[in-house]
C-alpha positions as CSV (number, residue, x, y, z in Angstrom):
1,X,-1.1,7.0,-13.2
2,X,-0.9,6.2,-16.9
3,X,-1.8,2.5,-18.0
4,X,1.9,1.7,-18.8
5,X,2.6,2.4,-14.9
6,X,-0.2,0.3,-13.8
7,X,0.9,-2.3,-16.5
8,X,4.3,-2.1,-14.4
9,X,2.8,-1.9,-11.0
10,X,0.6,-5.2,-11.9
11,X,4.2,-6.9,-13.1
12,X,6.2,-6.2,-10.2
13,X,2.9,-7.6,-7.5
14,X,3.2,-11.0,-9.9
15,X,7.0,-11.3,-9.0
16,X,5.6,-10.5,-5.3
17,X,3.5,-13.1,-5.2
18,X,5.5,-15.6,-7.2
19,X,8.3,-15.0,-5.0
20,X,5.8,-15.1,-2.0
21,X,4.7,-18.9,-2.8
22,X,8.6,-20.2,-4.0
23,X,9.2,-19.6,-0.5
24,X,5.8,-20.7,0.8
25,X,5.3,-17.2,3.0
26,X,2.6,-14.4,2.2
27,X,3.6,-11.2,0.9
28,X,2.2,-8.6,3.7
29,X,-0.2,-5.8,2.8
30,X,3.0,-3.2,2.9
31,X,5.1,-5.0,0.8
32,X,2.3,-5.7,-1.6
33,X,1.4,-1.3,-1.8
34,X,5.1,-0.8,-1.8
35,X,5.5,-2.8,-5.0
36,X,2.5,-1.2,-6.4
37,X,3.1,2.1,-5.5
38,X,7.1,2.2,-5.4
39,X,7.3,3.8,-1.7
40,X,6.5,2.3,1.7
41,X,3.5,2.4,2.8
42,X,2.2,4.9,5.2
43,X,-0.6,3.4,8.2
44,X,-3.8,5.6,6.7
45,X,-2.8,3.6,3.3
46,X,-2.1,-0.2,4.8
47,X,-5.7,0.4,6.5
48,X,-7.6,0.9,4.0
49,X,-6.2,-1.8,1.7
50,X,-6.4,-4.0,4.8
51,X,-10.1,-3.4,4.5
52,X,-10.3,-3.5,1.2
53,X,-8.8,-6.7,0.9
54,X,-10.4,-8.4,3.7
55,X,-13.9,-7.4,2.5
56,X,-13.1,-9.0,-1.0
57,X,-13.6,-12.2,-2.7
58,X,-9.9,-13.5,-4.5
59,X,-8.5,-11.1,-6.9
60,X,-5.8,-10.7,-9.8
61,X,-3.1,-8.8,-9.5
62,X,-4.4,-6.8,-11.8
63,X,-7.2,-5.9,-9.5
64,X,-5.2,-5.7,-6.4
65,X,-2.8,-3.4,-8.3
66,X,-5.9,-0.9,-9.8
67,X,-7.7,-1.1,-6.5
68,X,-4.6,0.1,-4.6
69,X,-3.7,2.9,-7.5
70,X,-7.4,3.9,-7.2
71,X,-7.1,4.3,-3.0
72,X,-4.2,6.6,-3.3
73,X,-5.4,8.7,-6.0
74,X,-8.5,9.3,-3.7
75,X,-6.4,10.4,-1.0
76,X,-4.2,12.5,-3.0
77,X,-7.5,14.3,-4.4
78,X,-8.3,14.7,-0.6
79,X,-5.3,17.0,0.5
């Protein structure tokens, strides 16, 4: 992914999230790899951001964004 899609990718999870706390609810972990990724999220995908996430101190959207990008790339290099 080139750095003006991961720019992108990190814009669109900050409208997430600032939608998320305007109407005081989370964002889920498949809306938040389906706005970094621009396609729903498949199980194998949600799990290991769940992980991910869960194992992590806070993060910026930045890092959420990269860290998803990163976990995808892996698993296309894998098939």
């Amino acid at each position: 992914m080139s750095e003006t899609e991961r720019f992108e990718a990190t814009a669109r999870l900050d409208v997430l999230f600032e939608q998320s706390r305007a109407s005081g609810q989370g964002a889920s972990i498949p809306e938040i790899i389906e706005v970094v990724l621009g396609y729903p999220a498949d199980e194998e995908i949600t799990e290991l951001v769940t992980m991910a996430m869960e194992d992590s101190r806070e993060m910026s959207s930045e890092d959420i964004a990269d860290g998803i990008i990163k976990l995808q790339e892996w698993r296309d290099d894998q098939s």
